[in-house]
py3Dmol code that shows the C-alpha trace and the ligand (Angstrom):
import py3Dmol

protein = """\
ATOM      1  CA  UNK A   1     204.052  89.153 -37.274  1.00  0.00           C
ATOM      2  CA  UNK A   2     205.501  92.292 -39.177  1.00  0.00           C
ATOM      3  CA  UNK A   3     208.894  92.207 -39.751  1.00  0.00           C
ATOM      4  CA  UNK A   4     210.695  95.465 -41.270  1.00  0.00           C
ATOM      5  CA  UNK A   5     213.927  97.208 -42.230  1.00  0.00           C
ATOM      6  CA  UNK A   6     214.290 100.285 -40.178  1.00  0.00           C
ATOM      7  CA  UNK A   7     217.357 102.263 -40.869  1.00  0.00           C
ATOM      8  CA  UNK A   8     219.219  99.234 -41.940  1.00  0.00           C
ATOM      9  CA  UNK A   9     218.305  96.864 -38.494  1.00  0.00           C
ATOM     10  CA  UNK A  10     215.690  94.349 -38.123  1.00  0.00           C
ATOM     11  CA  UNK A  11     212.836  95.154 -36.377  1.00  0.00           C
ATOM     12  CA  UNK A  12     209.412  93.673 -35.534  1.00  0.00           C
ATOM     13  CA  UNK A  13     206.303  96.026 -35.718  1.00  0.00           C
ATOM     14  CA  UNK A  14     204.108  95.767 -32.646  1.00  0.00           C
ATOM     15  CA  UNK A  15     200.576  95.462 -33.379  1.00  0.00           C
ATOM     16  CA  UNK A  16     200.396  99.048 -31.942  1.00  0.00           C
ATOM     17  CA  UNK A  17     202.998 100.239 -34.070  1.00  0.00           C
ATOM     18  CA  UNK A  18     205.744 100.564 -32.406  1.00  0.00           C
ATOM     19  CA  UNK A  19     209.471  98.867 -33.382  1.00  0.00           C
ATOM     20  CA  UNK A  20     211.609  96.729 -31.591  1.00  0.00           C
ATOM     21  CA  UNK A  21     215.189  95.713 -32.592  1.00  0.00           C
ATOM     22  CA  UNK A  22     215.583  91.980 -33.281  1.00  0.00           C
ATOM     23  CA  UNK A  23     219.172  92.074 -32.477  1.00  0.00           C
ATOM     24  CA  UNK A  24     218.611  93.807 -29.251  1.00  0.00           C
ATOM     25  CA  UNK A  25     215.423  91.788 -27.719  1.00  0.00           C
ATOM     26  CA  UNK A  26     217.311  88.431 -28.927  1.00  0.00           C
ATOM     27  CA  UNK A  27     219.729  89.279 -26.496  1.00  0.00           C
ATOM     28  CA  UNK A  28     222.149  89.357 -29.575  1.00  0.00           C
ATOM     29  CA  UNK A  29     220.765  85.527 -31.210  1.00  0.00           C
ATOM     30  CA  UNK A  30     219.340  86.774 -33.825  1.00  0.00           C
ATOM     31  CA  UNK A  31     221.118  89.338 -36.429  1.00  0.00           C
ATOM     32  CA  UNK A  32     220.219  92.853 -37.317  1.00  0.00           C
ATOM     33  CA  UNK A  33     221.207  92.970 -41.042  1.00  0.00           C
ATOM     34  CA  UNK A  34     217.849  92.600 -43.044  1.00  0.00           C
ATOM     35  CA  UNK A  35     219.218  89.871 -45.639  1.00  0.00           C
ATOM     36  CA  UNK A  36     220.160  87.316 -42.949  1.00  0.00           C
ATOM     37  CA  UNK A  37     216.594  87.539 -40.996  1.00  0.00           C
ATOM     38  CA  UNK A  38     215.389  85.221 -43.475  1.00  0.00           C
ATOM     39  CA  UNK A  39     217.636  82.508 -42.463  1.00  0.00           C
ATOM     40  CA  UNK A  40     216.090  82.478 -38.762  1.00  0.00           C
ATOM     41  CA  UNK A  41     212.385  83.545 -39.529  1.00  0.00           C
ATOM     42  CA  UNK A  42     211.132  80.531 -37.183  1.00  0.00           C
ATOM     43  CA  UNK A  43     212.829  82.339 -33.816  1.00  0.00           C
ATOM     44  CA  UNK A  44     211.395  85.237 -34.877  1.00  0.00           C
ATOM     45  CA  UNK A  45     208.425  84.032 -34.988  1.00  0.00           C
ATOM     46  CA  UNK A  46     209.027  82.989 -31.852  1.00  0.00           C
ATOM     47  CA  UNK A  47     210.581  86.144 -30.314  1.00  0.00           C
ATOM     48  CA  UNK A  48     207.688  88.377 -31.749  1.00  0.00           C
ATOM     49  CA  UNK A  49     205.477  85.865 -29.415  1.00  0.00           C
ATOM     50  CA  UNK A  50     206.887  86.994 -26.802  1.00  0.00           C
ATOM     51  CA  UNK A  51     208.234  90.641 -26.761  1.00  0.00           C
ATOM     52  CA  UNK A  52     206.355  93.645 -25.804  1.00  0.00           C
ATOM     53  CA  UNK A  53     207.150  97.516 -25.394  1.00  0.00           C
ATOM     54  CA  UNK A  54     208.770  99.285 -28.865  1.00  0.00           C
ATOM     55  CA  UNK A  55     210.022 102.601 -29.846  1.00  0.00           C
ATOM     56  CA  UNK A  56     208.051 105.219 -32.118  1.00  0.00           C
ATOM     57  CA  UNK A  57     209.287 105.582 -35.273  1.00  0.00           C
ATOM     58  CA  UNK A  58     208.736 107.468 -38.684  1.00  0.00           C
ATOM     59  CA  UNK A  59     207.769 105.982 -42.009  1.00  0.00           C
ATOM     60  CA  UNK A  60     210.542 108.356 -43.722  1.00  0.00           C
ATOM     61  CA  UNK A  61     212.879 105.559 -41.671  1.00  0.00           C
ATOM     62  CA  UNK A  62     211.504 102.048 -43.315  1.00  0.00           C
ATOM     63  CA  UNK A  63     213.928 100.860 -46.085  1.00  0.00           C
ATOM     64  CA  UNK A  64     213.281  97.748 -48.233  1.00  0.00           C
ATOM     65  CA  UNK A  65     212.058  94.882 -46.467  1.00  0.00           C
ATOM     66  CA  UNK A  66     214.686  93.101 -48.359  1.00  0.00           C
ATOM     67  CA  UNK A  67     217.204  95.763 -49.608  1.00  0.00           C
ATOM     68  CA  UNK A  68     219.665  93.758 -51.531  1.00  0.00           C
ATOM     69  CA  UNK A  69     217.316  90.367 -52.827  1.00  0.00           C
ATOM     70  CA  UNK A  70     219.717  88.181 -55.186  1.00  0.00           C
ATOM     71  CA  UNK A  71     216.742  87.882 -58.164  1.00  0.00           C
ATOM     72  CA  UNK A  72     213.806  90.407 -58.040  1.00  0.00           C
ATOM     73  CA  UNK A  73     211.039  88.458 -60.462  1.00  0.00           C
ATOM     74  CA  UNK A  74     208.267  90.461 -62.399  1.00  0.00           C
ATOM     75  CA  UNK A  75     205.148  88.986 -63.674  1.00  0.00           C
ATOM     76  CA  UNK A  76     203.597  90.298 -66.747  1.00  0.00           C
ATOM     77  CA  UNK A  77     199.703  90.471 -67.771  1.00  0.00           C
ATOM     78  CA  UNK A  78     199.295  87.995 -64.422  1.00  0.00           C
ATOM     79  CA  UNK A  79     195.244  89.824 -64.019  1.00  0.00           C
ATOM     80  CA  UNK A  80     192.847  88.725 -66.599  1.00  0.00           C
ATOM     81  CA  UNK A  81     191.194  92.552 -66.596  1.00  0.00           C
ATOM     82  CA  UNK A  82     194.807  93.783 -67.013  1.00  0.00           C
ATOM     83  CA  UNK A  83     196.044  91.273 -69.863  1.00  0.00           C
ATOM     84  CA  UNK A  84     192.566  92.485 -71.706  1.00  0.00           C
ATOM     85  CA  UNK A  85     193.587  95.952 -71.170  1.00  0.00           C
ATOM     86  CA  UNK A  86     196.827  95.729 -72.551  1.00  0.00           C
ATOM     87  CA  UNK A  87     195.373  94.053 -75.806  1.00  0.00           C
ATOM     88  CA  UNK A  88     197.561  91.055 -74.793  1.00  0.00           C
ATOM     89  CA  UNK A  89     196.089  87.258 -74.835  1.00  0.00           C
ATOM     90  CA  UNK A  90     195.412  85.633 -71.618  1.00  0.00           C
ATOM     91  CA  UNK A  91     198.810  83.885 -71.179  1.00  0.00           C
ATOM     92  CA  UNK A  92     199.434  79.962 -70.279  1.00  0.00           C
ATOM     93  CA  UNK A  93     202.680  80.428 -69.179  1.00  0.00           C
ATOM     94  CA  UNK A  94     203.548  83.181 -66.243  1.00  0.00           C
ATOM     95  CA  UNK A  95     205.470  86.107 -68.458  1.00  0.00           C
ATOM     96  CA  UNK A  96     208.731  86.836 -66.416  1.00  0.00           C
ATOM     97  CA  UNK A  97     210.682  89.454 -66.530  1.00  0.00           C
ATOM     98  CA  UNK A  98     213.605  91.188 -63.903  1.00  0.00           C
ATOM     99  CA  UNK A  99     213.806  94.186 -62.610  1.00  0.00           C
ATOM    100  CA  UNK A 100     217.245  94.968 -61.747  1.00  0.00           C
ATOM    101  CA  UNK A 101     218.063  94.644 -58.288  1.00  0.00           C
ATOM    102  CA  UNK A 102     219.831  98.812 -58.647  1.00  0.00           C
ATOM    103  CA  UNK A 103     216.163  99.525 -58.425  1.00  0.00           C
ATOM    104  CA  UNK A 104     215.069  98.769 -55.181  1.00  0.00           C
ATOM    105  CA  UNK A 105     213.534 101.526 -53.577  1.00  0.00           C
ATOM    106  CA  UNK A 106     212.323 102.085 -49.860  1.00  0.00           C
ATOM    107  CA  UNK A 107     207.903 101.704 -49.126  1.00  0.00           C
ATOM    108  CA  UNK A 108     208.163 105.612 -49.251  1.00  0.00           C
ATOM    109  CA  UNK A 109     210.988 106.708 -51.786  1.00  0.00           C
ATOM    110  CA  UNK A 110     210.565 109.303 -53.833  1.00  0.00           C
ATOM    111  CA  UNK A 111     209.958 108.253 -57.985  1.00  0.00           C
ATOM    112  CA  UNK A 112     212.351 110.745 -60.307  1.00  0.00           C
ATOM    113  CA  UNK A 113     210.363 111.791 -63.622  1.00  0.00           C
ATOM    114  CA  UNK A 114     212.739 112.495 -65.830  1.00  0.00           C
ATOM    115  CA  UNK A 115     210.865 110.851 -68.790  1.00  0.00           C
ATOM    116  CA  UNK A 116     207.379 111.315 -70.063  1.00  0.00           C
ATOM    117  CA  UNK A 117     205.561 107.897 -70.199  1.00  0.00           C
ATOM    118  CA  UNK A 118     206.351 106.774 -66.111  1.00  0.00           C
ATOM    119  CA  UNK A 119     203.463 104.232 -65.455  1.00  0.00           C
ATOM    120  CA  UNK A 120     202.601 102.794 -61.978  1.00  0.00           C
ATOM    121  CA  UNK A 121     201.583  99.057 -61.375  1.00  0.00           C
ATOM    122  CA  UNK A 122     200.845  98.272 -57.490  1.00  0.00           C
ATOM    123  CA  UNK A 123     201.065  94.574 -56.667  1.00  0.00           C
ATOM    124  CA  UNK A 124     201.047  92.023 -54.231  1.00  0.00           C
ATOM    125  CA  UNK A 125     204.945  91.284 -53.119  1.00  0.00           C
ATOM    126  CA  UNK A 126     206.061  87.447 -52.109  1.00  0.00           C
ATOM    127  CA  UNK A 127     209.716  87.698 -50.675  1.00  0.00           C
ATOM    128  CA  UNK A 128     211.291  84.292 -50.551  1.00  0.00           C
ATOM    129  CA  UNK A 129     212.097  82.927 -46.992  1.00  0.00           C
ATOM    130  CA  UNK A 130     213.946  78.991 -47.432  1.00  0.00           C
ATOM    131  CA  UNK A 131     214.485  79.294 -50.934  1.00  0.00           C
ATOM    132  CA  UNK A 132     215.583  76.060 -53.302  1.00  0.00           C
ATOM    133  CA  UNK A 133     215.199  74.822 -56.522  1.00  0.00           C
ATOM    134  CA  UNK A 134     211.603  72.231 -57.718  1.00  0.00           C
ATOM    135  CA  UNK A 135     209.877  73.331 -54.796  1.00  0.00           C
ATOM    136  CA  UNK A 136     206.081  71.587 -55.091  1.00  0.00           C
ATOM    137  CA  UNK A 137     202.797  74.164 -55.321  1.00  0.00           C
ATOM    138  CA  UNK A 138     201.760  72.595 -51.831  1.00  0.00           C
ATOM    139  CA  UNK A 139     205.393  73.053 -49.800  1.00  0.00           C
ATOM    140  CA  UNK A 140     205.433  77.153 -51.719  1.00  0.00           C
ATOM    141  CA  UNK A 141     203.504  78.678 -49.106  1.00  0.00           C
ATOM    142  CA  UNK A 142     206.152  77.732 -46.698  1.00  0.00           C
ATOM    143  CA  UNK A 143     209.245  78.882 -49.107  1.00  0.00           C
ATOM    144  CA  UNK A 144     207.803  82.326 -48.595  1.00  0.00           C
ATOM    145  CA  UNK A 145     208.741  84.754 -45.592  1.00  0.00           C
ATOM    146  CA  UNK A 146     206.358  87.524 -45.967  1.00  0.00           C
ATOM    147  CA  UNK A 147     204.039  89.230 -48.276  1.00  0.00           C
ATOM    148  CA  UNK A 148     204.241  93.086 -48.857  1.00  0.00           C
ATOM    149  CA  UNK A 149     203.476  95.990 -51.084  1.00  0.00           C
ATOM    150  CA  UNK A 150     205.156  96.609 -54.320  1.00  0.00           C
ATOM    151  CA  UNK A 151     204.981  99.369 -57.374  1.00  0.00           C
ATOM    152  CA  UNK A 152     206.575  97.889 -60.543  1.00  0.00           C
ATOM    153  CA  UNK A 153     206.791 101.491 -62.060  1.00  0.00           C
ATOM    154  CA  UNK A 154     207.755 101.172 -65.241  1.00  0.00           C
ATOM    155  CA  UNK A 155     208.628 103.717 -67.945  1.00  0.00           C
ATOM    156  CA  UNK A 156     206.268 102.794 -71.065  1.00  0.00           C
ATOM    157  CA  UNK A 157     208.699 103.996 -74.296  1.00  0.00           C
ATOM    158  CA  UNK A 158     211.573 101.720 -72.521  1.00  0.00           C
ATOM    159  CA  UNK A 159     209.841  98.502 -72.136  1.00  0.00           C
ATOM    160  CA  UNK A 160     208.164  98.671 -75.775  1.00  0.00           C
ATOM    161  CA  UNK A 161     211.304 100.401 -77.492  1.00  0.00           C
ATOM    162  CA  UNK A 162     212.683  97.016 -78.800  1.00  0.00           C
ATOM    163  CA  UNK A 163     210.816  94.342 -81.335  1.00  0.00           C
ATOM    164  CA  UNK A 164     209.756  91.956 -79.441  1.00  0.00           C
ATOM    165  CA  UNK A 165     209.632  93.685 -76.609  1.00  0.00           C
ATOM    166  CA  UNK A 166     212.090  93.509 -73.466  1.00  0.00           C
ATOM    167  CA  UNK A 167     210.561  94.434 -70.124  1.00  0.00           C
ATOM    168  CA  UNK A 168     213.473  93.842 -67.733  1.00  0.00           C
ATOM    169  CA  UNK A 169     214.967  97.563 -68.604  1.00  0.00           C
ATOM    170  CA  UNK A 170     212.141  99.671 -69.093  1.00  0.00           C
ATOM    171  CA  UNK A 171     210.984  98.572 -65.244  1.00  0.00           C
ATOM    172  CA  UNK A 172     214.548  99.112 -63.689  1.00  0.00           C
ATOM    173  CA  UNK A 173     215.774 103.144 -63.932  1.00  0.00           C
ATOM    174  CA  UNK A 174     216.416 104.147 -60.218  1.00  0.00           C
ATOM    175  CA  UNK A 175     213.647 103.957 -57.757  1.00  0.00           C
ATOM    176  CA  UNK A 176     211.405 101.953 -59.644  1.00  0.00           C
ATOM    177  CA  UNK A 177     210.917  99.319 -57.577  1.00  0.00           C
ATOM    178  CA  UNK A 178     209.671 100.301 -54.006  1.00  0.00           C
ATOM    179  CA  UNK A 179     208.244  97.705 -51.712  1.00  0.00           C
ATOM    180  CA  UNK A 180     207.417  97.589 -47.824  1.00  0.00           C
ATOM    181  CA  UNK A 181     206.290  98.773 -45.670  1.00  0.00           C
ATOM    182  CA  UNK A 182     207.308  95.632 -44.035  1.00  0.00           C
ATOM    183  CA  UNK A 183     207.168  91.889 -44.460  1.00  0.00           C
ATOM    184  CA  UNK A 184     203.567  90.595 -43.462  1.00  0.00           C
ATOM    185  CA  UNK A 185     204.619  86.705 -42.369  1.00  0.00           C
ATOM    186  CA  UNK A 186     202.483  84.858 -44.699  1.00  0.00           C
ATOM    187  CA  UNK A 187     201.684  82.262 -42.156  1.00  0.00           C
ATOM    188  CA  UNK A 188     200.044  84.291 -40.697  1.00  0.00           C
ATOM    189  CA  UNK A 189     197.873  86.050 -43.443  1.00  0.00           C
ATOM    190  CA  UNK A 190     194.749  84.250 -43.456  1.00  0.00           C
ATOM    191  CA  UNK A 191     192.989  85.351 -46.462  1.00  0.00           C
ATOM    192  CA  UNK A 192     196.416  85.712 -48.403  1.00  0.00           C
ATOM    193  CA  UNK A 193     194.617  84.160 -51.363  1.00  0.00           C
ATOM    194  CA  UNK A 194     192.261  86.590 -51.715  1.00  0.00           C
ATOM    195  CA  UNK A 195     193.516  90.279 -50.667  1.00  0.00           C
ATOM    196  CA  UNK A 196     192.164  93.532 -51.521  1.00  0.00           C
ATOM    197  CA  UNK A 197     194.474  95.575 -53.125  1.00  0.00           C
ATOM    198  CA  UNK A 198     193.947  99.701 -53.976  1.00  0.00           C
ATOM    199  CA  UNK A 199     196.200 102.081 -55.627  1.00  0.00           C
ATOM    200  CA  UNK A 200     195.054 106.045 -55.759  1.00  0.00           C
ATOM    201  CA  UNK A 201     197.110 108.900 -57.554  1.00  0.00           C
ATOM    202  CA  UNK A 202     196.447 111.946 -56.132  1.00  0.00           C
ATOM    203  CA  UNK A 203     193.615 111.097 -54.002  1.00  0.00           C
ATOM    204  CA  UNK A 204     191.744 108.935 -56.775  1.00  0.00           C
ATOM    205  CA  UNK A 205     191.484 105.653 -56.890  1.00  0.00           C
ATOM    206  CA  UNK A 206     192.975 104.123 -60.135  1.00  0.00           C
ATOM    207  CA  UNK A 207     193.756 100.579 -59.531  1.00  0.00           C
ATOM    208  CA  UNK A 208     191.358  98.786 -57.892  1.00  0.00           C
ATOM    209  CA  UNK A 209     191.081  94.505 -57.513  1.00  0.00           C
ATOM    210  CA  UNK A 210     191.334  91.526 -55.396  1.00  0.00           C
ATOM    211  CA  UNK A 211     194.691  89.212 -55.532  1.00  0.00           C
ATOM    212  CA  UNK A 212     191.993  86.667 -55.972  1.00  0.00           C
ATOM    213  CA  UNK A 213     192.169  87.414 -59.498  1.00  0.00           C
ATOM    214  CA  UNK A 214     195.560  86.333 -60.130  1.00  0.00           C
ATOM    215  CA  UNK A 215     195.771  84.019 -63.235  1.00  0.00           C
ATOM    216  CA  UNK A 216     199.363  82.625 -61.568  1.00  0.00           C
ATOM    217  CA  UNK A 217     198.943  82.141 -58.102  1.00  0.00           C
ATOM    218  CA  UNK A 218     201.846  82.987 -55.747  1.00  0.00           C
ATOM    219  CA  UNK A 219     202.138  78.875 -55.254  1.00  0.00           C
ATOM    220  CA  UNK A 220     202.237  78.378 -58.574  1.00  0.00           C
ATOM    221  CA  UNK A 221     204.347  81.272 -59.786  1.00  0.00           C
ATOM    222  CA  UNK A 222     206.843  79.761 -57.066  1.00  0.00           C
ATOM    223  CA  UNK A 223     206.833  76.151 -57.920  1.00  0.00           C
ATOM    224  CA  UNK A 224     207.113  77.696 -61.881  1.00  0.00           C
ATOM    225  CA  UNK A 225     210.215  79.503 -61.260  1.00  0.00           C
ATOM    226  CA  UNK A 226     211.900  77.101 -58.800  1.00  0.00           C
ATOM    227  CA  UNK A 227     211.367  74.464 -61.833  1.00  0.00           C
ATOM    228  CA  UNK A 228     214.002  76.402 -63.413  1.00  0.00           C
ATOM    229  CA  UNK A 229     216.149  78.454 -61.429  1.00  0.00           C
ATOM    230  CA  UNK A 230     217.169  77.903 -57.455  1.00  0.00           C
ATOM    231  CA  UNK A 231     215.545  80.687 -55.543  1.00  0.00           C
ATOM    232  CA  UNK A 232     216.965  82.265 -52.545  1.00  0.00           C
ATOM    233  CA  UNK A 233     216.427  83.730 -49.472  1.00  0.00           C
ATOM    234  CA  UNK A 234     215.414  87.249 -49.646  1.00  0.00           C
ATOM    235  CA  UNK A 235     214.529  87.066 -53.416  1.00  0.00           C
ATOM    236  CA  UNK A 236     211.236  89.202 -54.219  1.00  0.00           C
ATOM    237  CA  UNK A 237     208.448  88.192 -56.958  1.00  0.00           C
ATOM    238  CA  UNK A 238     206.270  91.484 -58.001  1.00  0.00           C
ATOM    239  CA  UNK A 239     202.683  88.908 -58.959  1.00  0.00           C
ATOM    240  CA  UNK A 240     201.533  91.153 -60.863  1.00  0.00           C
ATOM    241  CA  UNK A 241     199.223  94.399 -61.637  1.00  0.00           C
ATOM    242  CA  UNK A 242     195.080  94.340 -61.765  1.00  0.00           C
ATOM    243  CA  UNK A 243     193.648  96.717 -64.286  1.00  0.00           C
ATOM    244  CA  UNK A 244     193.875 100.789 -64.477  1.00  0.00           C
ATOM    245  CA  UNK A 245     197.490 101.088 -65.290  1.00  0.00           C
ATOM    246  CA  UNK A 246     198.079 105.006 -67.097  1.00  0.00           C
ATOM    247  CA  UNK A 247     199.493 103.748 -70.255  1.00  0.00           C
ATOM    248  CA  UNK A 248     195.956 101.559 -71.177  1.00  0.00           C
ATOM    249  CA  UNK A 249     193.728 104.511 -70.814  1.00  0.00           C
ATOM    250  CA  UNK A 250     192.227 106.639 -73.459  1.00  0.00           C
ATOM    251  CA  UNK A 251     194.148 108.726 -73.651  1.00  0.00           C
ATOM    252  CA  UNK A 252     197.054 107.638 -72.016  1.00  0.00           C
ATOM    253  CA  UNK A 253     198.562 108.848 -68.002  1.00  0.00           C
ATOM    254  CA  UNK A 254     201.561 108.977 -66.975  1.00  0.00           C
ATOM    255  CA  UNK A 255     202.900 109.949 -63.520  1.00  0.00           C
ATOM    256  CA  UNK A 256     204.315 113.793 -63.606  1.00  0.00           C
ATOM    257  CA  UNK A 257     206.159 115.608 -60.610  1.00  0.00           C
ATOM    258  CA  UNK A 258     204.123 116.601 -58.536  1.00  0.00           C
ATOM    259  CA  UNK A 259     202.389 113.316 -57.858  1.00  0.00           C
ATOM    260  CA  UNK A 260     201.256 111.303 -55.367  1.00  0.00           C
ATOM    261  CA  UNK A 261     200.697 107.706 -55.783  1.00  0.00           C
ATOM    262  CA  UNK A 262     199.446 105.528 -52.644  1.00  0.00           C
ATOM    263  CA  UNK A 263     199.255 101.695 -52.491  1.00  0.00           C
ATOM    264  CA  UNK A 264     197.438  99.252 -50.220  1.00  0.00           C
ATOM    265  CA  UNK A 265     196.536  95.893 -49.596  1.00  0.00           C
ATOM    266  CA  UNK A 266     194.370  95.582 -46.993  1.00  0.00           C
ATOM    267  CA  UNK A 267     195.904  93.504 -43.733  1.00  0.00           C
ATOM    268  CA  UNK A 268     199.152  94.024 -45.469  1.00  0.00           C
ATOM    269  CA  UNK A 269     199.989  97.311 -45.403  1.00  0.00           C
ATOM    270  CA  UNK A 270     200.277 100.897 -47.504  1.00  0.00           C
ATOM    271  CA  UNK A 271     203.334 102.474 -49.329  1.00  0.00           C
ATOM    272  CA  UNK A 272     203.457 106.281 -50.542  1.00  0.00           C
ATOM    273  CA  UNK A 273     205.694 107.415 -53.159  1.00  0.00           C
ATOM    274  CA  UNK A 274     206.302 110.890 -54.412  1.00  0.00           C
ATOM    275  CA  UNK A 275     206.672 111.796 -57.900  1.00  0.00           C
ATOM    276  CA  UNK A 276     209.966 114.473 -57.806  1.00  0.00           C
ATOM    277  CA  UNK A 277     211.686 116.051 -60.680  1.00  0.00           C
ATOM    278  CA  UNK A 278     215.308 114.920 -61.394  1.00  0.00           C
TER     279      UNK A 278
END
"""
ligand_1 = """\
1
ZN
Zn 204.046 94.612 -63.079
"""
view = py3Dmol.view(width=600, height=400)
view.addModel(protein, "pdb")
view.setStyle({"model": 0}, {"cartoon": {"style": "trace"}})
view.addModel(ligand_1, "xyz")
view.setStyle({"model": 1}, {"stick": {}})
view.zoomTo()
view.show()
């Protein structure tokens, strides 16, 4: 089941692509608004059993699978390849950070570049579904709705411009923190312990790994942060970025208007941003 935000409603994605309303093929049971889907994900499980048909619809359309989350988590140096990258030790304890939720952006929002050190970081996307607070590694599978794509962009000179450094800023100017195309429902994901994930800039591939490699896994990262604060429906954990990030090459990349930056995880879906002057 695919569950996304089109133009502010609901709607499941058909396995040929089409849409169809939640509100509308509930017979008005079910809600449109995005944020309260995730207290009746079980009917739509069941609905999306049992609908057919759809309506056409353009990607320009899909907002945020979860437009206005509570607590949007980031995890730091979560890819062994990526913490070595980075010059960073291997770390024993998931590094969190926020982004500010004034950053959500749709799958295919446009990034400004209005600074020069813009960095891009796909990664796998766990949105919350039942929320709460101590929930156990073996019950976090079922705490989480749906999986999706993310970019934690993040502007470089930001996140290191304090001593010690301070993420939560530097990965939270506008638009830096698209995610879609839709919610994958992770029951449903059978390898979602081991997905392919690829991220090209213009055309060439520049991020490419396997979620297999997470050092945190998605149940652990969620029985971590529920050990200390509740989380709620809707709420959105970026895992993570794999290796090939701009600001570790030699010499460094950064994103520049103009560009192009597409990211997939295969069986979950694709997101394309553009990179637009101010
Ligand atoms: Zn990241």
């Amino acid at each position: 089941m695919r569950v996304a935000n089109l133009n502010g409603r609901a709607s499941l994605i058909t396995a040929e692509g089409l849409a169809i309303d939640i509100e509308q093929a509930s017979g008005g049971t079910l809600p449109h608004e995005p944020m309260r889907i995730f207290d009746h994900w079980a009917q739509v499980r069941n609905l999306a059993a049992t609908v057919h048909g759809g309506v056409r619809f353009d990607s320009a359309e899909l907002d945020a699978p979860s437009p206005a989350p509570r607590q949007i988590f980031g995890i730091g140096l979560n890819y062994r390849a990526h913490a070595v990258e980075t010059g960073a030790p291997i770390p024993d304890t998931p590094l969190t950070f926020t982004k500010f939720v004034s950053a959500v952006n749709r799958p295919f929002g446009d990034i400004t570049i209005d600074v020069p050190t813009v960095d891009w970081e796909i990664e796998l996307v766990a949105v919350i579904g039942t929320g709460g607070r101590n929930i156990p590694e073996s019950a976090a599978w079922a705490a989480v709705a749906g999986l999706c794509v993310g970019q934690d962009i993040s502007d470089r000179l930001l996140q290191r411009a304090t001593q010690p450094p301070q993420f939560s800023l530097g990965k939270s100017r506008e638009g830096y923190a698209p995610f879609g195309p839709w919610l994958v429902d992770a029951a449903s994901v059978t390898n979602r312990d081991a997905l392919p994930l690829k991220c090209t800039l213009n055309g060439e591939v520049v991020q490419q790994s396997n979620s297999s490699d997470l050092i945190f896994t998605i149940p652990q990262l969620i029985a971590y942060l529920s050990g200390i604060v509740a989380l709620y429906p809707g709420d959105v954990v970026f895992t993570g970025t794999p290796s090939g990030v701009g600001g570790a090459r030699t010499p460094p990349q950064f994103l520049n208007q103009g560009d192009v930056l597409v990211s997939t995880i295969d069986g979950v879906g694709s997101i394309t941003n553009h990179c637009v002057p101010a």
